[in-house]
N, C-alpha and C positions, 0 to 999 in steps of 0.2 A: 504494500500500500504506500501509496506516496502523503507524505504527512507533510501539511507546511501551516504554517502561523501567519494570520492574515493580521496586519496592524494598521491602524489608521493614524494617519500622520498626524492629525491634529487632535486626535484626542487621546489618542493611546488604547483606546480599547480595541478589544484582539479576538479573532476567531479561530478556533480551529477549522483545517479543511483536510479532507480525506478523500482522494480519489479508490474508492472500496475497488479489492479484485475481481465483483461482483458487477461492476460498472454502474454503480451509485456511486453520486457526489453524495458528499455528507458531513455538514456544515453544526458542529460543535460551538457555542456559545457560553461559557462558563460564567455565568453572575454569580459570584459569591455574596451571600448574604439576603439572597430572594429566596420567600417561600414558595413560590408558584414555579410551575415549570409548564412549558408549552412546546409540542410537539407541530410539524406538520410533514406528512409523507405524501411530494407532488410528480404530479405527471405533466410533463409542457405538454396540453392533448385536453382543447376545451373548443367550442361550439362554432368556432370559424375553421377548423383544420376537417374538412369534408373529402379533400383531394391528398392521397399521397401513395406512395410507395414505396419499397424497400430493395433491398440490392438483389437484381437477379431479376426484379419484375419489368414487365416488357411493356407493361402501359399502368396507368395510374389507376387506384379503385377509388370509387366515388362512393359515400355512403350518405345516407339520409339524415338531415340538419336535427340534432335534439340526441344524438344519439351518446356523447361524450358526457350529457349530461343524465342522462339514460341508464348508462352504465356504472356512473357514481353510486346511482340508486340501488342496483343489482348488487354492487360490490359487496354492502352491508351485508345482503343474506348468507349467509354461510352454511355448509352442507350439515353441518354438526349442532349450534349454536347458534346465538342473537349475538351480536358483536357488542351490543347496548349492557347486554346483561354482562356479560365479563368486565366492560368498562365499572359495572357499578361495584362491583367487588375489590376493586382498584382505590375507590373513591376519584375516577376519573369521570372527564366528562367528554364525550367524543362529539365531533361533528363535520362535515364536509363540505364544499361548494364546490360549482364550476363556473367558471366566468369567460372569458369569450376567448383564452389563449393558455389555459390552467386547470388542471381538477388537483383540490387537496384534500389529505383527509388527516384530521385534525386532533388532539388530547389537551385537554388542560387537565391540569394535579396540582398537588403538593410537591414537596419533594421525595418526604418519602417513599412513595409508594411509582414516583416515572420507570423504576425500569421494568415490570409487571408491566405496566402501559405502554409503553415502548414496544414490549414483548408482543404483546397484542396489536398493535397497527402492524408493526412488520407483518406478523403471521396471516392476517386477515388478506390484505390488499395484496399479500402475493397468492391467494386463495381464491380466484374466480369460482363459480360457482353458480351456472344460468343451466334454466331448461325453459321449454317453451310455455309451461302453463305457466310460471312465476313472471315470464316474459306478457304474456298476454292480460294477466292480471296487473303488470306494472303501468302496463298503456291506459287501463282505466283510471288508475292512480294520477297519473303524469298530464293526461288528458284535463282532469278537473283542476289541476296543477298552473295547467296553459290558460285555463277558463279565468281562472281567477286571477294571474297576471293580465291575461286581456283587460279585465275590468277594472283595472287599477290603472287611472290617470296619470299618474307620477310615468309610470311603465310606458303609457300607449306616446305621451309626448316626446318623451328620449328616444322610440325607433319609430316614430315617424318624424325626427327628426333626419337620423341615421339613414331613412330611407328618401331622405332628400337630398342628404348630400351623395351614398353610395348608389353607382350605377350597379356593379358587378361583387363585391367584396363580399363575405358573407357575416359580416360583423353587422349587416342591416337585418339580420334574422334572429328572433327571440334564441336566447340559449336552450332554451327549454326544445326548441323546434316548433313544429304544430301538429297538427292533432292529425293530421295525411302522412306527415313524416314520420311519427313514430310508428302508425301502422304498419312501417315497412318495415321493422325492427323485427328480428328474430335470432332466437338464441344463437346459432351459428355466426350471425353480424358480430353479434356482442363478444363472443370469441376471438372473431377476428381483429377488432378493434383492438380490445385488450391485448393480445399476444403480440401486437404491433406497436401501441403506444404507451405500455407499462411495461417494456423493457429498460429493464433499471438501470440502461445508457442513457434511456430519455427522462430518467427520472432525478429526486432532490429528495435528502431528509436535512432538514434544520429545526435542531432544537435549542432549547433557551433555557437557562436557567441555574440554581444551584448545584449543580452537576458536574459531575467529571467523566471530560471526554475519554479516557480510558475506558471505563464503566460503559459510555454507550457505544465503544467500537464493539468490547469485546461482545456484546449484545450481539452487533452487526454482522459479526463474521459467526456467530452459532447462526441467527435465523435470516441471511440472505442468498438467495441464491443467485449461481454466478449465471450470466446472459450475456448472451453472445451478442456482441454488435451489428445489427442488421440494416445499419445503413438508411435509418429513416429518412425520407425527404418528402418535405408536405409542398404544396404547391396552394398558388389564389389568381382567379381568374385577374386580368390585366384590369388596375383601374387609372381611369382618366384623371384628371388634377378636377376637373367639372363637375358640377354641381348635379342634378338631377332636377331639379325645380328650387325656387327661393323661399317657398310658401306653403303650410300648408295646414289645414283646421279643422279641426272636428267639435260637433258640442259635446258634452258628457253631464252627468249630475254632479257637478259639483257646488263649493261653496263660493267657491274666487277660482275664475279664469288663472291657467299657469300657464310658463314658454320655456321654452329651451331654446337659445338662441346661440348659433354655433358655425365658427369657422373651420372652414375643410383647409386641414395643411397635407402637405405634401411627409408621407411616411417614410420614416428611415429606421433605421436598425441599432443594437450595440448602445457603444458610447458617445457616437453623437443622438440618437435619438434621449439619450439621459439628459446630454445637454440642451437637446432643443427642447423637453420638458421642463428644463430647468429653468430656462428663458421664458419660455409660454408661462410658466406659473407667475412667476413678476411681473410681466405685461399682465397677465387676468388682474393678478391682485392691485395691480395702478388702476386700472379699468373697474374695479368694483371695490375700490379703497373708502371707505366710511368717511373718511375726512372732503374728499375730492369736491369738486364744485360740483360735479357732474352726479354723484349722489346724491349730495344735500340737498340739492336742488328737486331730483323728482322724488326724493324721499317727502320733501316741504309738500309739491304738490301731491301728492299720495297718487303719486303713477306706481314706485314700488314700494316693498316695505321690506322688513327687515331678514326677509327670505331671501335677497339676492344675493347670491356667490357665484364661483364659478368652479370647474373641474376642467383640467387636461386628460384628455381619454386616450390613450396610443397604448398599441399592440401590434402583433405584425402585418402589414400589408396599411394600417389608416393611424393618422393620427388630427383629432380635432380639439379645438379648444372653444367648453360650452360655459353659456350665462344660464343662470335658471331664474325661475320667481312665481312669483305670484303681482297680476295686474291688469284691469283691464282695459289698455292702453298699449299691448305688447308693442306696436309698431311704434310708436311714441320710444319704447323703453331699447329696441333696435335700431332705431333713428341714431339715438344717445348714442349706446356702444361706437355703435359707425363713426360716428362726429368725434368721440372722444381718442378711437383710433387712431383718425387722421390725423387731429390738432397734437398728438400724443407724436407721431411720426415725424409732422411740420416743425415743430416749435422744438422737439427735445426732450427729454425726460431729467424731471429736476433732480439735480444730485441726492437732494437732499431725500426727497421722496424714494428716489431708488434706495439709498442706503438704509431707510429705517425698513424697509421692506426685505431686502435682503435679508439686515439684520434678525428679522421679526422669524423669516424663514429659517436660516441659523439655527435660533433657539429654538423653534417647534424639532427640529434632526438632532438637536444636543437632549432634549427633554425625551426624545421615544428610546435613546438609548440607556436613559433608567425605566424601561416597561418593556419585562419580561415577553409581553404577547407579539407587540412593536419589532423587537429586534428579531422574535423567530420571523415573522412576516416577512420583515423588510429583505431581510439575506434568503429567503427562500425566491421574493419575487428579481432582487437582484440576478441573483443565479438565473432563472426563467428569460431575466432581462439581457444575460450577456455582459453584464458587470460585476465588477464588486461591491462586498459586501458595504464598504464604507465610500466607494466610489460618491455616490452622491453626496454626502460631505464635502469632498474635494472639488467639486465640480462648483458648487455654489459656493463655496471662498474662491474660486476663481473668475466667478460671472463678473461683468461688468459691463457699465454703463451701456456701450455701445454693441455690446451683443443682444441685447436686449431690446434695442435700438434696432436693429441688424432684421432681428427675428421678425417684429411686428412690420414692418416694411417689406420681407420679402414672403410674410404666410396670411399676417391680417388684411388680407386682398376682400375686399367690397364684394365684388364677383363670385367669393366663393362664400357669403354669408348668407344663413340659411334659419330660419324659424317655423318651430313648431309650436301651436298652442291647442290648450285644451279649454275650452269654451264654456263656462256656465248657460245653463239654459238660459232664454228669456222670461222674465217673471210674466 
């Protein structure tokens, strides 16, 4: 096993990293003096990778949207036992998600009791275990799953958002899939997914905590097994820098009209995609800074309220940078953004403004490195991301004025600005 000490130049704290014979990474975390410990055992293999192949295949297999999240679900049943029930015996608490470039699966504890827990996520998740009647009963599950995302306004704004800016990409498609897609599922798919994208070359464990990474190797090498590198390569149809439409409405029952208002950038990879989030998140937060003219102002006339933030969304093949809120005025509160873009591009970015923002960012990456849950996370999705574990630290002490500058002028393009809202009925 290759063992090396990850440190971070500015703050000194340190990770273990283990490239396992097994072809797991396996990212060790030691906080001494925390009682909680936090596991997560991932797979890069979440609800936009529909297209791929493996060394030796002669064309690409295609499988049906929903099903990466599908199979999270299946994983829990095991042939022997409930996965839930041994966690409680642990005093653990287990749990999973799949989001559009990831499936984890998840432990919180104590201390005493992680390597029982430990013991159990490994042995699980290398333990498929589908047939076709639990397969067919999951679709009804999953199905009422999608119903009820459908009916959740928060949900239907954000992709049909997504589905205004993406012509081709499958990140405009719920994770879940839809209720045609999964009927295509069947226990053989879900096989083959698995044996494909939980190959523990394409996988991650990162845990956190009071622990000693001795303790969880020697874990790793009783219960992981070794897998052969099969040469994954996922593929995404070609997308244009274009938009799809700039517009688009629906009514729903709600209380107060919401938006999502969101510019399509241009997607990249690695360590410059770290950086260009890193950029994108100081522009949004100049763009939605509480002090700003450009708040106070339709805060004053109650266009928005205190719901407006923003999120950088990037994964592989899209990266966009969205406004949300609550208002019934969206076009009024899109107008804004646009204007404060521009004047923000024209005019310069005040030093002063930049630096407390940076600063403000800073602190929130110095503060998640005292939270146990924070730091498993953060080094699991870096890993995912193609960076290091403390990368982003270094990246934002090095941002400056004019990258920042740089970013919003050649991604915050007018042309590629797009809104979604969800409409209160008319009284």
């Amino acid at each position: 096993m290759n063992r090396e000490m990850i440190k971070s130049k500015k703050t000194d704290d340190t990770c273990v990293h283990v490239k396992h014979s097994s072809g797991l990474d396996i990212y060790v975390t030691e906080m001494k003096g925390f009682s909680s410990v936090e596991a997560l055992f991932g797979t890069k293999y979440g609800s936009i990778n529909t297209m791929f192949r493996q060394k030796g295949d002669a064309d690409y297999t295609r499988v049906p949207e929903g099903i990466a999240h599908f199979l999270e679900h299946k994983l829990f049943e095991n042939e022997d036992c409930d996965v839930f029930e041994l966690y409680a015996k642990t005093g653990a608490s287990g749990n999973a998600f799949t989001s559009f470039d990831k499936t984890c699966y998840i432990f919180s504890c104590t201390k005493d009791n992680y390597k029982e827990s430990l013991k159990i996520l490994l042995d699980f998740v290398q333990k498929p275990y589908f047939t076709q009647q639990t397969v067919d009963k999951e679709q009804g599950i999953i199905g009422q799953e999608i119903q009820m995302t459908n009916d959740n306004p928060y949900w239907r704004v954000f992709f049909n958002m997504l589905r205004c800016m993406y012509h081709e990409h499958p990140v405009k498609i719920d994770i879940a899939g839809t209720k045609e897609s999964i009927a295509q599922i069947d226990a053989d798919l879900l096989y083959k997914c698995y044996h494909t994208f939980y190959n523990l070359n394409n996988m991650a464990l990162s845990i956190a905590g009071d622990i000693s990474a001795d303790d969880v190797l020697a874990i790793c090498d009783e219960y992981l097994n070794d897998c052969e590198d099969k040469g994954l390569e996922t593929i995404f149809p070609v997308e244009p820098d274009s938009i799809v439409q700039s517009e688009f409405r629906e009514i729903q029952p709600v209380g107060t009209s919401i938006f999502n208002i969101g510019y399509k950038c241009r997607a990249c990879d690695g360590e410059e995609r770290l950086r260009k989030a890193t950029a994108a998140a100081v522009a949004a937060s100049l763009i939605t800074d509480a002090s700003s003219e450009m708040y106070q102002r339709l805060l004053k006339e109650g266009t928005i309220n205190s719901s407006f933030d923003y999120e950088i969304f990037t994964g592989d093949g899209y990266f966009c940078v969205i406004f949300s809120g609550e208002s019934e005025d969206s076009v009024k509160v899109r107008d804004s953004i646009a204007a404060e873009t521009k004047r923000l591009i024209n005019e310069g970015i005040p030093e002063k403004d930049f630096q407390r923002i940076k600063k403000s960012a800073y602190g929130a990456l110095i503060r998640e490195l005292n939270n146990v849950e924070a730091v498993a996370n953060n080094v699991i999705n870096s890993h995912m991301d193609g960076v290091g574990p403390f990368d982003a630290i270094e990246v934002l002490s090095e941002l400056t004025n004019p990258d920042v500058a740089e970013f919003m002028k050649n991604e915050l393009i007018k042309d590629r600005l797009v809104m979604s809202v969800v409409e209160k009925e008319a009284e």
